[in-house]
Residue frames as qw, qx, qy, qz and C-alpha x, y, z in Angstrom:
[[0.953, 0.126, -0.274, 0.016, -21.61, 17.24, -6.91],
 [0.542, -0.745, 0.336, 0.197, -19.11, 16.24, -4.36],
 [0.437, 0.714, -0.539, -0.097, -15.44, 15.67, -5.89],
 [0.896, 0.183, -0.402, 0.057, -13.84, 12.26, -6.25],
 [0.684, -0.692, 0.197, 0.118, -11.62, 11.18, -3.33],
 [0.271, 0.859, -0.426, -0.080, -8.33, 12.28, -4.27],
 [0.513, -0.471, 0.715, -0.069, -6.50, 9.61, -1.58],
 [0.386, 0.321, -0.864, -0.027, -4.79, 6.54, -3.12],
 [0.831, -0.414, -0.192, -0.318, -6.80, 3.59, -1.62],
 [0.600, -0.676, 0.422, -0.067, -5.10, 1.49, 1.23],
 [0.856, -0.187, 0.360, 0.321, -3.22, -1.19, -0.66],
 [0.516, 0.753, 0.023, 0.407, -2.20, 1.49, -3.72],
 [0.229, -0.865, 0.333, -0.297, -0.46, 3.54, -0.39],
 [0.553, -0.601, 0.572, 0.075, 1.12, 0.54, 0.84],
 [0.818, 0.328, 0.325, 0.342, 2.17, -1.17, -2.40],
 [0.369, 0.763, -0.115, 0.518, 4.23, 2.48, -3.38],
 [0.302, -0.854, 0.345, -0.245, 5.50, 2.84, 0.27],
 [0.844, -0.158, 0.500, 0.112, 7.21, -0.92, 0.04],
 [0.679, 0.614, 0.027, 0.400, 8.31, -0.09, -3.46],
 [0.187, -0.910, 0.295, -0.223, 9.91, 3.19, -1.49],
 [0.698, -0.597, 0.391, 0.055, 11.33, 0.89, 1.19],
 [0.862, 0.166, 0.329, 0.347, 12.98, -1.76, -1.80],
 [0.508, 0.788, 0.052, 0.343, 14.05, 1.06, -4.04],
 [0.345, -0.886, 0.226, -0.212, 16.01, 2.49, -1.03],
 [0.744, -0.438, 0.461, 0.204, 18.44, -0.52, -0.82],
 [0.068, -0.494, 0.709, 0.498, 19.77, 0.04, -4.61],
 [0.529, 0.532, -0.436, -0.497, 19.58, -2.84, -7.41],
 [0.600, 0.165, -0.783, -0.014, 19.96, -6.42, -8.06],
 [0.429, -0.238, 0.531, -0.691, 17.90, -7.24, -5.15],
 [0.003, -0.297, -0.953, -0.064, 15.98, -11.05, -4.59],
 [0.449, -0.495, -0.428, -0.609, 12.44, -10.78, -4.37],
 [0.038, -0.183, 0.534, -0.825, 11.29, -9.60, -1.61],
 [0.350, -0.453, -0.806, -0.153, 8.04, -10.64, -0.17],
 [0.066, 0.212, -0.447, 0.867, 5.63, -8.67, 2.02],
 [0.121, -0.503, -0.840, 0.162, 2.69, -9.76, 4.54],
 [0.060, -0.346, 0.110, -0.930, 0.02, -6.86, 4.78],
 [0.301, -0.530, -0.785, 0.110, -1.92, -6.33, 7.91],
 [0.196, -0.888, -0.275, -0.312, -4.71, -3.75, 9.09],
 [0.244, 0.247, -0.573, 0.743, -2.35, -1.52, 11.02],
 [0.467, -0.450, 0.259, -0.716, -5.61, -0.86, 13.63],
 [0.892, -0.326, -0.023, -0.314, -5.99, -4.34, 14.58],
 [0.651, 0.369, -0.430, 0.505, -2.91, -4.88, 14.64],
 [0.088, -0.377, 0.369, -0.845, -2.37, -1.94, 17.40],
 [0.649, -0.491, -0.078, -0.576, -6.08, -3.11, 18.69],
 [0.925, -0.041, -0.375, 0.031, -4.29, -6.76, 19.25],
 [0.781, -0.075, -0.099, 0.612, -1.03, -5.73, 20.44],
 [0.085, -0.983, -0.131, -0.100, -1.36, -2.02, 21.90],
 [0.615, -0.656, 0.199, 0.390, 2.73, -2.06, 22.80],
 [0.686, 0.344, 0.397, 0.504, 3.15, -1.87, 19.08],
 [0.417, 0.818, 0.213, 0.334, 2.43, 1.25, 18.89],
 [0.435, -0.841, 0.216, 0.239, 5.58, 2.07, 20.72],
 [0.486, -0.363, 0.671, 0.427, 7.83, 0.58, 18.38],
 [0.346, 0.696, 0.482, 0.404, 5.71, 1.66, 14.89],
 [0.142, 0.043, -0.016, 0.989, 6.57, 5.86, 13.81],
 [0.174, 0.474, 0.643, -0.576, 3.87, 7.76, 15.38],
 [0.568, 0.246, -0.049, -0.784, 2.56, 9.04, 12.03],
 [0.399, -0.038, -0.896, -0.192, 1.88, 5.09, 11.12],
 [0.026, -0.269, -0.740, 0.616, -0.05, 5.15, 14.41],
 [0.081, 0.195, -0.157, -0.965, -1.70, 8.28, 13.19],
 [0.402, 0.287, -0.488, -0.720, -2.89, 7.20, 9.98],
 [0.289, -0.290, -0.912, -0.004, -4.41, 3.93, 11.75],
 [0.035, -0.517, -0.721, 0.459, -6.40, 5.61, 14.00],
 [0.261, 0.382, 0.006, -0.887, -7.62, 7.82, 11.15],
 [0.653, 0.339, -0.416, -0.534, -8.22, 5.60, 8.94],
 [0.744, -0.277, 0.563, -0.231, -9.16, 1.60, 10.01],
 [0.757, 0.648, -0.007, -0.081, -8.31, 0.45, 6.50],
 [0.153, 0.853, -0.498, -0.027, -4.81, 1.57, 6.63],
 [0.992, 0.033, -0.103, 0.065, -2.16, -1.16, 6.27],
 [0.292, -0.788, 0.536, 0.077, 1.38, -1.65, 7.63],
 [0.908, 0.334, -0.252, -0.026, 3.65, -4.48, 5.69],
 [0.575, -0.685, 0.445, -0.052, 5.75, -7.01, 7.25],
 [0.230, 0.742, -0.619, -0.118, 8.83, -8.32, 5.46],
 [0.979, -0.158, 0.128, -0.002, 9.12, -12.12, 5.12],
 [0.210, 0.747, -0.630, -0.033, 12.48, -13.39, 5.65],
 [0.115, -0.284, 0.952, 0.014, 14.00, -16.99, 5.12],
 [0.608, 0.392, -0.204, -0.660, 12.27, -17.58, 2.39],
 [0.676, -0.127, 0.682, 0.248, 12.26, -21.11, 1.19],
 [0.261, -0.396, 0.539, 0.696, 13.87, -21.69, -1.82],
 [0.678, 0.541, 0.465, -0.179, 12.09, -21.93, -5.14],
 [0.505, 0.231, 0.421, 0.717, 13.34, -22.20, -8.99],
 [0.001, -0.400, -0.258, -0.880, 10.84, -19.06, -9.74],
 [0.299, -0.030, 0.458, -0.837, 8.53, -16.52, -7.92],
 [0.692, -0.081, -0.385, -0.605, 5.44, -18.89, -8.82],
 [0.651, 0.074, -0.675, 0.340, 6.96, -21.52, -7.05],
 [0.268, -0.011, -0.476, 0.838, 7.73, -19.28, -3.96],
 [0.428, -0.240, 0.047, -0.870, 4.30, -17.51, -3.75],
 [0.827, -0.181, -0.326, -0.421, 2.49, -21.18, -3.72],
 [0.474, -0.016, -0.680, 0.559, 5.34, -22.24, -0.82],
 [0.057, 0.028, -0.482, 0.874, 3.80, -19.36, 1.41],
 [0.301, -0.747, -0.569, -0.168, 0.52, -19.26, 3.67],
 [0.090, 0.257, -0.434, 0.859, -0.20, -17.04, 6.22],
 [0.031, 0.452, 0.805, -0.383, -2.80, -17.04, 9.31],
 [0.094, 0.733, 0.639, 0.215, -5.92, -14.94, 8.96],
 [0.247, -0.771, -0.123, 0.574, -4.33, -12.05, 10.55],
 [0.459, -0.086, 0.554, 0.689, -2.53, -11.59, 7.50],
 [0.526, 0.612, 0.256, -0.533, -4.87, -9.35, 5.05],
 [0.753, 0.646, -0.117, -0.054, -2.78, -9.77, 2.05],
 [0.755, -0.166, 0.294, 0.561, 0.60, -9.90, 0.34],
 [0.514, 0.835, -0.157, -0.115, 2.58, -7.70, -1.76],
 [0.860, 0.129, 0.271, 0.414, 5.79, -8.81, -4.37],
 [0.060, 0.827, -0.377, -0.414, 8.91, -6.75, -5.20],
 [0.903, 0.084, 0.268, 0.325, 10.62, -8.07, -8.57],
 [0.151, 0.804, -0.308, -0.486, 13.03, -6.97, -10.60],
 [0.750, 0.292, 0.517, 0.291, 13.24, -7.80, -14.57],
 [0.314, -0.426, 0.419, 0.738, 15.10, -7.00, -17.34],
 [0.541, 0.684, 0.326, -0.363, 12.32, -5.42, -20.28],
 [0.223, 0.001, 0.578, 0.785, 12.93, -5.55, -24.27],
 [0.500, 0.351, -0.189, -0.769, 11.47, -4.04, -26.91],
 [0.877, 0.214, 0.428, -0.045, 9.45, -7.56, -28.61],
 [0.709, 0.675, -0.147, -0.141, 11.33, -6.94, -31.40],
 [0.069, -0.726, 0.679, 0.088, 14.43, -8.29, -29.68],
 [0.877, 0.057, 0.422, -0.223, 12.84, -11.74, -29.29],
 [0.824, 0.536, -0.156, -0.099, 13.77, -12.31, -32.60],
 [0.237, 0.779, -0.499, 0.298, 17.99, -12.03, -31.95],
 [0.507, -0.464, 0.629, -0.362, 17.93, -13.77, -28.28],
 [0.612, 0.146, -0.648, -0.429, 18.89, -17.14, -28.74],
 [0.824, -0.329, -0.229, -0.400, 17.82, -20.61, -27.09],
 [0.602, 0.139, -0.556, 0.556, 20.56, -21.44, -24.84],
 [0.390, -0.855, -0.327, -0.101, 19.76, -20.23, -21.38],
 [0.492, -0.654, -0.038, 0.574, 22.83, -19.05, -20.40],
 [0.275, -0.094, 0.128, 0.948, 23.68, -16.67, -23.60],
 [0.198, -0.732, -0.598, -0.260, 20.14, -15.95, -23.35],
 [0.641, -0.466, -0.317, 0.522, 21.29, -14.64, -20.29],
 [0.550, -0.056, 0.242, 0.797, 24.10, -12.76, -21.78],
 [0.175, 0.461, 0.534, 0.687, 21.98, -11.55, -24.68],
 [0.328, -0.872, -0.364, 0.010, 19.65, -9.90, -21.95],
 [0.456, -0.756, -0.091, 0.461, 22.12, -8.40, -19.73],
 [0.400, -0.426, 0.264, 0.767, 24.05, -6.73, -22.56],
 [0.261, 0.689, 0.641, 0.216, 21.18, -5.72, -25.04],
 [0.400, 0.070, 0.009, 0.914, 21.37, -2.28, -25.69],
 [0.431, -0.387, -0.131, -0.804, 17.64, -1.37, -25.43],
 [0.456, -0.307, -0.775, 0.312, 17.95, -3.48, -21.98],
 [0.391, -0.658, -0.037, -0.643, 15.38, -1.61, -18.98],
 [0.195, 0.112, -0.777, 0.587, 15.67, -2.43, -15.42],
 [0.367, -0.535, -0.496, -0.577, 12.37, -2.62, -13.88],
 [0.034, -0.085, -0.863, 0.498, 11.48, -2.93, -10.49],
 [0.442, -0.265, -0.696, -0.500, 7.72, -4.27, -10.03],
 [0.059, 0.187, -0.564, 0.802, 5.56, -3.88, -7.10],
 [0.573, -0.340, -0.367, -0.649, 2.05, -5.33, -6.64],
 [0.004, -0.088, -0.892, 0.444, -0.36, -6.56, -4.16],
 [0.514, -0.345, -0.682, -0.389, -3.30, -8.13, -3.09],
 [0.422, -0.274, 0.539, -0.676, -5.59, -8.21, -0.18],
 [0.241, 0.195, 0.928, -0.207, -7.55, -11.56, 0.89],
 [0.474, 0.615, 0.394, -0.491, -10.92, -9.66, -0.29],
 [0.728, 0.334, 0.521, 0.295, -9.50, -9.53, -3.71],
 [0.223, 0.948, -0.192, -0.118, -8.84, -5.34, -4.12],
 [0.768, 0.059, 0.154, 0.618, -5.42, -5.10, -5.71],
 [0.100, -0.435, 0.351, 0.823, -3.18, -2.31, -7.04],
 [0.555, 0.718, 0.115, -0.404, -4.73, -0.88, -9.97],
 [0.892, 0.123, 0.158, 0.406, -2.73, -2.26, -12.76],
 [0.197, 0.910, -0.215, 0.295, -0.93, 1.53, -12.82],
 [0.437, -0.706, 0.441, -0.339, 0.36, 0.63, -9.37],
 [0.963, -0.105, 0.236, 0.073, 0.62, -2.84, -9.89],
 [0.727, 0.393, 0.296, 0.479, 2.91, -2.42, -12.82],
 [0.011, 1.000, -0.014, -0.007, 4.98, 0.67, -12.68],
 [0.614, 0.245, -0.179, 0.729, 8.91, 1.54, -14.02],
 [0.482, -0.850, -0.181, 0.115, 9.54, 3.38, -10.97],
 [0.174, -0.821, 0.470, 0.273, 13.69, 3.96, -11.95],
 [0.924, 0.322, 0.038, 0.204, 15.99, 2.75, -14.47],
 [0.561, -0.449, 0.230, 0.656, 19.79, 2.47, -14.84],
 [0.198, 0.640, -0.234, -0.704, 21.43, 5.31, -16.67],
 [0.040, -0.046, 0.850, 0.524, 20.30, 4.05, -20.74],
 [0.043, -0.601, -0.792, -0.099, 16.63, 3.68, -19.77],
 [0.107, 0.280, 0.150, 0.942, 14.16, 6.46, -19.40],
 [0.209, -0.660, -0.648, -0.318, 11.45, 7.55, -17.54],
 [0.682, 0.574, 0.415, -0.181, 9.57, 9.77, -17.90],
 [0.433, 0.890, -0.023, -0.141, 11.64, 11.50, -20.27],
 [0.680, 0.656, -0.321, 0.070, 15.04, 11.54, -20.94],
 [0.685, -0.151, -0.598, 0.388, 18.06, 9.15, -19.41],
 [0.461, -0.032, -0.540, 0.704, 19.06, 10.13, -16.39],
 [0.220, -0.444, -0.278, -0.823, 15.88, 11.99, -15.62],
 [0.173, -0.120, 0.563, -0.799, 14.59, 12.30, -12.13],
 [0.271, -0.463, -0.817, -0.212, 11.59, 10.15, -11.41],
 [0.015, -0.221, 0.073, -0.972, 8.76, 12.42, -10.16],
 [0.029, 0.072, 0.926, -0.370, 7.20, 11.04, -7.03],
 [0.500, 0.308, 0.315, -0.746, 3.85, 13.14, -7.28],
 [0.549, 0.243, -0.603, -0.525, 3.40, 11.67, -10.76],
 [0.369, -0.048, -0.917, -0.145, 3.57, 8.54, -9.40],
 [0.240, 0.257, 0.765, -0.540, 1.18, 9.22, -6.32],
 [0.340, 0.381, -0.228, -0.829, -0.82, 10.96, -9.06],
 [0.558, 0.127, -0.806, -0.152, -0.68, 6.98, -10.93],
 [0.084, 0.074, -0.885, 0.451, -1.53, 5.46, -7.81],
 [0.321, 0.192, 0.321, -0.870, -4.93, 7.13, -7.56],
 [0.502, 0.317, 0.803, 0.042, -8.07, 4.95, -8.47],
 [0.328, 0.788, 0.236, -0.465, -10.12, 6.34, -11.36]]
C-alpha cells in the first residue's frame, strides 16, 4: 500500500507561509488581505517574473503547477468590520483565491458573563482580562472551493508572554508541529 502524501496541499503551504510573512512584522497589525495566484501561470503569463520572484518560488512552480504565490492588497477601502471589507473586494479571474490575516483577543466563555455592554469598557474589559490570548488567524480559500483545513485555517500560532502554546508561557512555538497541523488527513 503506497503511503499517504506527506506534503501540505497548495493553499495549507501558502496560508502558513503568509501567516510567516504577518507574524514577522510583530503585533497589533490591521488585517491584512492576500490575492492567491498559480505561481506557473503566473510565470507562464509574465516570464520576466521570474527574475524578480526567489528562485526556489520559481522552483517549486515548475515542480509543482498547483503551487501558489500571494499578493498583498494594499489601500484597502475602508470598512467598519472584516465582513464588510471582504464583500468591498473582487478580483479578475487570474486571481485563484484569497487568504485573511486577523488578529483577536480570545476568552475563556466563562468571561462573557463579567464583560459588560458598553463598547468601549467592553473594550477595556478585553484588553486587560487576565485570561486575555492574542491570536493571530490565517485562512484561505481558492475559487474551486479547497480551503485550509480548519487546523490551518484556525491556528494560535504565538501569544504574548501570559498565553501559552503549546505548553507553558513563554514557550517556543514549534514550526514542524505546525507543518505537521497543516497536513491534510
Amino acid at each position: 500500500m503506497d503511503a499517504p502524501d506527506a506534503r501540505p496541499t497548495p493553499i495549507a503551504r501558502a496560508v502558513h507561509e503568509i501567516e510567516r510573512h504577518v507574524a514577522g512584522g510583530g503585533w497589533d497589525g490591521p488585517v491584512r488581505v492576500f490575492a492567491l495566484v498559480r505561481t506557473a501561470r503566473a510565470l507562464a503569463d509574465d516570464p520576466s517574473l521570474a527574475d524578480r520572484l526567489p528562485p526556489d518560488v520559481v522552483a517549486d512552480a515548475r515542480a509543482d503547477a498547483d503551487h501558489l504565490m500571494s499578493v498583498e492588497q494594499e489601500g484597502l477601502p475602508p470598512a467598519s468590520d472584516l465582513e464588510e471589507l471582504l464583500a468591498r473586494i473582487s478580483w479578475p479571474p487570474t486571481v485563484d483565491g484569497a487568504a485573511v490575516v486577523v488578529e483577536r483577543v480570545v476568552l475563556p466563555s466563562a468571561a462573557e458573563e463579567g464583560m459588560p455592554a458598553d463598547r468601549q469598557a467592553a473594550l477595556d474589559y478585553l484588553m486587560n482580562h487576565p485570561d486575555r490570548q492574542d491570536v493571530r488567524i490565517a485562512a484561505g480559500v481558492l475559487r474551486s472551493g479547497e480551503a485550509c483545513d480548519r487546523r490551518s485555517a484556525v491556528q494560535l500560532l504565538g501569544f504574548r508572554p501570559g498565553g501559552s502554546f503549546p505548553g507553558q508561557p513563554g514557550e517556543a512555538v514549534d514550526d514542524d508541529a505546525v507543518d505537521r497541523a497543516d497536513r491534510p488527513g
